[in-house]
TIKOLMI-472777 format. One line per 3 residues: their letters; for each residue x, y, z of C-alpha. Coordinates in steps of 0.02 Angstrom, whole numbers. Example, Ala and Ser with C-alpha at 12.3 -4.5 7.8 and 13.67 -1.06 7.14 Angstrom:
BEGIN
AS> 615/-225/390 | 684/-53/357
This chain:
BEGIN
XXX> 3312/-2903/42 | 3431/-2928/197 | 3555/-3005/141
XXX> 3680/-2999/311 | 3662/-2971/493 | 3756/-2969/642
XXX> 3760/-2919/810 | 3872/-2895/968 | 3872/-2868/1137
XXX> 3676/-2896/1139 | 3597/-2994/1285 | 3669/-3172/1278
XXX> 3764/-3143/1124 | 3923/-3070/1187 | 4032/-3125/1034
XXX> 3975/-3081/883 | 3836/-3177/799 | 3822/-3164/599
XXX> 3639/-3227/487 | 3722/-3216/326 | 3586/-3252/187
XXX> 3686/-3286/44 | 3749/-3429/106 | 3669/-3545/-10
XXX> 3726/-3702/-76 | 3676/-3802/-264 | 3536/-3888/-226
XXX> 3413/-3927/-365 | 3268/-3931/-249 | 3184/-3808/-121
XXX> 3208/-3678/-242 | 3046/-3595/-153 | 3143/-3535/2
XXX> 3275/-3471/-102 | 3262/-3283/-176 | 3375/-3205/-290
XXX> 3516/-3312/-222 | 3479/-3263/-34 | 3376/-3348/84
XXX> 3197/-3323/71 | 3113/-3435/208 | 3224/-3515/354
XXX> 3206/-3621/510 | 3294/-3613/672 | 3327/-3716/780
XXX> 3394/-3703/957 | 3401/-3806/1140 | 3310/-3699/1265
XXX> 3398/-3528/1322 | 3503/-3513/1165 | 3418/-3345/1120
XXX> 3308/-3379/973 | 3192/-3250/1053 | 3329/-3125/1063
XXX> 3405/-3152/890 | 3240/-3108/817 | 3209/-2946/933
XXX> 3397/-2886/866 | 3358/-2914/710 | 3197/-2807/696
XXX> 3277/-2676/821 | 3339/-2584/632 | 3118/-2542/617
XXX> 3150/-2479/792 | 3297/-2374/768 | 3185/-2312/576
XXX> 3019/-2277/644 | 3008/-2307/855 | 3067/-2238/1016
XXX> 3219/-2294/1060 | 3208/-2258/1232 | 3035/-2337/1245
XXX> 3129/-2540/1336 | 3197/-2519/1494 | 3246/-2691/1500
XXX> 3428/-2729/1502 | 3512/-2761/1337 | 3697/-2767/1344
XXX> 3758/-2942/1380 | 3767/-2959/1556 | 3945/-3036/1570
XXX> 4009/-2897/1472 | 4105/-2756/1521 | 4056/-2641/1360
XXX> 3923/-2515/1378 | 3907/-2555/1188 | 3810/-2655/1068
XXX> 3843/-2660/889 | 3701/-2673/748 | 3757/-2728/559
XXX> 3642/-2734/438 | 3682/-2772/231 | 3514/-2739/112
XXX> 3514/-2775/-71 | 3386/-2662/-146 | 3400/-2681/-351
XXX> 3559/-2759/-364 | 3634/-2628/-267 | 3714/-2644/-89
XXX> 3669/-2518/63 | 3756/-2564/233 | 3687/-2503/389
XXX> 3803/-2506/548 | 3741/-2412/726 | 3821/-2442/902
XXX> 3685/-2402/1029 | 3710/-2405/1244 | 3612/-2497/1364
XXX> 3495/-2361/1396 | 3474/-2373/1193 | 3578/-2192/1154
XXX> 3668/-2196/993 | 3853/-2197/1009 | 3882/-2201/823
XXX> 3790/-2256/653 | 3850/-2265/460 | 3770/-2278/302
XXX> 3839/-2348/132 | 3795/-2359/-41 | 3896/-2482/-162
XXX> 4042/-2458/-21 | 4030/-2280/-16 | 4002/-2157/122
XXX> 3830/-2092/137 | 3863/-2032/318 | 3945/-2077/472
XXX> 3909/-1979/624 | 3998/-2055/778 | 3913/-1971/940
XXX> 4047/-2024/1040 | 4201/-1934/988 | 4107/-1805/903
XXX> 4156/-1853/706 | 4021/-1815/573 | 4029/-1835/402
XXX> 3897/-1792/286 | 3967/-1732/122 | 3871/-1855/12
XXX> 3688/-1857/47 | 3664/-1834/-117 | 3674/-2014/-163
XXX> 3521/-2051/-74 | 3434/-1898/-150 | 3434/-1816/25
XXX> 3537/-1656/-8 | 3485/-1518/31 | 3457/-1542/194
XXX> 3487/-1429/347 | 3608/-1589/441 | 3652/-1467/576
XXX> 3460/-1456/646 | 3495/-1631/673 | 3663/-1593/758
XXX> 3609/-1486/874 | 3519/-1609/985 | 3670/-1699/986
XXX> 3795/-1549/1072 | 3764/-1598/1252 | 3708/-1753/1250
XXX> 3690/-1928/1143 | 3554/-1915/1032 | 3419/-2050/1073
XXX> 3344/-2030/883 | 3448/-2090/752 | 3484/-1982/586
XXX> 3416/-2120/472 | 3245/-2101/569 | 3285/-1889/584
XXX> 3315/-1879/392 | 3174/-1990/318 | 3037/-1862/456
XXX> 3121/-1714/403 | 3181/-1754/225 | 3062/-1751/66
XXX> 3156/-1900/-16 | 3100/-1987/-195 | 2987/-2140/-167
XXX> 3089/-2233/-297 | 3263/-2186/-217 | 3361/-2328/-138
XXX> 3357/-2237/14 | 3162/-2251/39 | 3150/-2424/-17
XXX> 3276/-2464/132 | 3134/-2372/249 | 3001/-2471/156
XXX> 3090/-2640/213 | 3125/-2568/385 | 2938/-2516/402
XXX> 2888/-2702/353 | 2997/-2798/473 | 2905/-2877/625
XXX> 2921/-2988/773 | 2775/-3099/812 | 2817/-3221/968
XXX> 2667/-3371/1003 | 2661/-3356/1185 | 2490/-3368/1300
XXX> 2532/-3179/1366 | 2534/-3106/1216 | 2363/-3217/1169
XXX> 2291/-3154/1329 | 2337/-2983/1293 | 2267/-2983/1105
XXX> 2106/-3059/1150 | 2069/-2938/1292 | 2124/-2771/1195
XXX> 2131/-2808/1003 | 2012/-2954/946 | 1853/-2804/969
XXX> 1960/-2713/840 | 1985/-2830/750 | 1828/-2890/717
XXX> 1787/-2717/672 | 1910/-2710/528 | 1865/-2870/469
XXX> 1688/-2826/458 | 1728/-2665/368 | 1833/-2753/258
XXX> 1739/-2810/94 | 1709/-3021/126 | 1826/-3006/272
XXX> 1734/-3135/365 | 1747/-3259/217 | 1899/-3224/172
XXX> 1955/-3282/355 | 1853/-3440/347 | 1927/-3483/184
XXX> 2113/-3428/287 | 2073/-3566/419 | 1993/-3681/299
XXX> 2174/-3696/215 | 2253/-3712/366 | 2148/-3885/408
XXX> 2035/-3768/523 | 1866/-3831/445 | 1744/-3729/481
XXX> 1600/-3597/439 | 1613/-3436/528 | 1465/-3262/534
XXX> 1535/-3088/606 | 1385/-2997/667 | 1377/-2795/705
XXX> 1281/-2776/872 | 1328/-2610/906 | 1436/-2459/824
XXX> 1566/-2501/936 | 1526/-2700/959 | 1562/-2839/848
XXX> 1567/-3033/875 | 1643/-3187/799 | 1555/-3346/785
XXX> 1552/-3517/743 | 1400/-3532/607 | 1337/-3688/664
XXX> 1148/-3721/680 | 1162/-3612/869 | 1307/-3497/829
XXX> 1422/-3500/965 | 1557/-3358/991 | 1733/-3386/927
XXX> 1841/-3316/1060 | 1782/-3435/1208 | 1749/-3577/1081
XXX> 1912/-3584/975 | 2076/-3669/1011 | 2249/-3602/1060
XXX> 2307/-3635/892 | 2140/-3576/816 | 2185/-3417/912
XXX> 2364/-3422/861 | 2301/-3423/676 | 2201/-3279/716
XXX> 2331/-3173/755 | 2425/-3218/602 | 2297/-3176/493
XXX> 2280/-2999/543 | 2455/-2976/548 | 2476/-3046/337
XXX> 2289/-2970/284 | 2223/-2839/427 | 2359/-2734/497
XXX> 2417/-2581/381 | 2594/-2651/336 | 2666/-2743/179
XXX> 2786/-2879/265 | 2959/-2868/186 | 3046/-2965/337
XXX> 2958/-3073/484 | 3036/-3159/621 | 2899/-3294/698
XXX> 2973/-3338/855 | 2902/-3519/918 | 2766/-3498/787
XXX> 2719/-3660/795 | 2697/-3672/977 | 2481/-3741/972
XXX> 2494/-3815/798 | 2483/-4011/767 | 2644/-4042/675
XXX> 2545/-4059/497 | 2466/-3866/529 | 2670/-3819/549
XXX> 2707/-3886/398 | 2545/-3784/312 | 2598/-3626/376
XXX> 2784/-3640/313 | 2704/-3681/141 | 2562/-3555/149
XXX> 2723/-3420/168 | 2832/-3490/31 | 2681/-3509/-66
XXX> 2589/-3336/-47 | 2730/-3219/-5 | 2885/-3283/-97
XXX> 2975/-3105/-90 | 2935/-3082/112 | 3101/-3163/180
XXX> 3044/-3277/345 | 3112/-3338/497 | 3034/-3480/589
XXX> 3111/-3519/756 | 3057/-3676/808 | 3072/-3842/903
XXX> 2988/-3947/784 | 3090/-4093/705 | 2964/-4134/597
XXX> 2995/-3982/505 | 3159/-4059/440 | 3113/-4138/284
XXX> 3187/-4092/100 | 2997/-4081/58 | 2970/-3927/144
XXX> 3154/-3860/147 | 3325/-3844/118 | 3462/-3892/228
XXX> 3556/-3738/195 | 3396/-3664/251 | 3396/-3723/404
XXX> 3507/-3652/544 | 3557/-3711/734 | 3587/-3589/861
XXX> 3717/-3643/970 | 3720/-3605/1167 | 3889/-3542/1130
XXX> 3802/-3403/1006 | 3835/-3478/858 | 3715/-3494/705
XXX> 3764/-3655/589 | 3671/-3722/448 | 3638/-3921/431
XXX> 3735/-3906/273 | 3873/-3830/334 | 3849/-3915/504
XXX> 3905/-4104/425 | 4054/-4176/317 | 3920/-4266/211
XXX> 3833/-4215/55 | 3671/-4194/112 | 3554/-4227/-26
XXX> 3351/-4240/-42 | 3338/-4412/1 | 3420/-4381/164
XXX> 3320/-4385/328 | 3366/-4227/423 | 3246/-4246/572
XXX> 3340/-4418/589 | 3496/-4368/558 | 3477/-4226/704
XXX> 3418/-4330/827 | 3537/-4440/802 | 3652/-4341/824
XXX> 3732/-4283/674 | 3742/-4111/689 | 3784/-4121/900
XXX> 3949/-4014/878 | 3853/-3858/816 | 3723/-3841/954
């Protein structure tokens, strides 16, 4: 699990800005968004601008720097106020009651000016691009020696690399499945960003839903299994996917004339959709999501469904909701050490630690917040 983040120097966050999971309190209730004493499923809240968008892209960026190009974003990422060419990733897993810390500095065009790697406090490796300082000496505790590190070096001679040596060694590397090392890449590989907004509907419905539908149909009781999904969620319905071609399926609505899904279902229908493939479709085992605005076309009742249906269904999968829905605030649902404000000044506070009182389950939060309780921390 992650059990620590931070982050510097990255788009509004020019100070440093620390998630640390293990800040739990004693509660004796909620103890489904709580996970081995770290923070299984969280809300956050923010005023508009704050950067709950961009505290979620930072914290998935450690699957980028694992598994993607780099160099693919051309968008600016360095605060803009800054005069640093320099943002600095920290990551802290705990993977079988052992600790492995990940640190990497990238630039704006996303070249690595350093990264480390510890186990239990020790040095894996530290490489820092920059001033030209490597040190490798115990790969071993991760199972990776041998290894030839200076293939890796080489690309780094003239120029800063623009693939990271976690993402060189674990391509290059035949590394024990069971060794902390790869169950560090397994988490990395299940993190993901999902954000609710109409472009990214618009986009999925024009290029993805036909694939979808394929995969779902190919998948044994696909189709019910996603009626039953939205059934849960309060979506009644009955639904029929129907194979017209090799290459063309359809969705509908079974009713007496079957109508097709895509022009006949909701926003939030939609939005469902999409988070169904993502949990039961797409070839990944989530260890880490980040739902930005997830609730964005849900009645506040289907919000409250969807945070349960996670706690409920995938109590390892630590989950971030970002969200602007009060009503999520209730001790019925979650914790108030499990729920965190992000501050325009950058700073992430949770309503327990946001308040002299003792909050307790019979407190209103949603009241307490709009009252005003917890002003000073957003």
């Amino acid at each position: 699990m992650l059990r620590l983040f931070s982050v510097k120097n990255y788009k509004n966050f020019k100070d440093e800005i620390t998630l640390d999971f293990t800040n739990v309190a004693n509660y004796d209730f909620g103890y489904d968004c709580i996970n081995n004493y770290t923070i299984a499923k969280m809300l956050v809240f923010g005023r508009n601008a704050t950067g709950k968008t961009n505290l979620g892209m930072a914290i998935v960026n450690f699957a980028t720097m694992t598994f993607g190009d780099i160099n693919h974003m051309k968008e600016d990422i360095v605060n803009a106020n800054s005069k640093e060419n320099r943002i600095d990733f920290h990551y802290v897993f705990q993977i079988e009651g052992k600790e492995l810390a990940y640190n990497y500095s990238i630039m704006n065009d996303r070249r690595l000016l350093a990264e480390k790697l510890t186990f239990e406090n020790d040095t894996v490796f530290s490489f820092d691009y920059d001033e030209r300082e490597y040190q490798y000496e115990k790969l071993e505790i991760i199972g990776a020696e041998p290894v030839n590190v200076e293939r890796y070096l080489h690309i780094t001679k003239k120029s800063l690399p623009d693939m990271s040596f976690i993402r060189w060694l674990n391509a290059n590397t035949i590394i024990d499945e069971d060794s902390i090392f790869s169950k560090m890449i397994s988490f990395a590989k299940g993190m993901v960003f999902r954000v609710a907004s109409p472009s990214n509907m618009n986009q999925y419905l024009l290029y993805e839903q036909p694939h979808f539908y394929k995969e779902l149909y190919e998948k044994e009781n696909g189709c019910e299994h996603l009626e039953q999904f939205l059934n849960y969620m309060g979506v009644e319905c009955k639904l029929k996917l129907v194979k017209h071609s090799e290459d063309y399926y359809q969705l509908y609505f079974d009713f007496d004339t079957s109508i097709p899904f895509q022009f006949n279902s909701s926003s939030g229908t939609k939005s469902l959709l999409l988070l169904y493939r993502m949990l039961f479709i797409d070839d990944i085992k989530p260890t880490f999501i980040y739902l930005d605005e997830f609730d964005a076309y849900y009645h506040y009742e289907l919000a409250q469904q969807v945070v349960g249906f996670f706690k409920k269904e995938l109590p390892d999968c630590q989950v971030v909701f970002s969200t602007h829905n009060t009503n999520l605030m209730t001790t019925s649902l979650v914790r108030p050490d499990c729920v965190f404000i992000l501050s325009e000044r950058g700073t992430l506070t949770s309503l327990t630690n946001a308040t002299t009182r003792e909050l307790k389950e019979g407190h209103n939060l949603e009241k307490m917040y709009i009252s005003g309780e917890f002003m000073d921390y957003e």
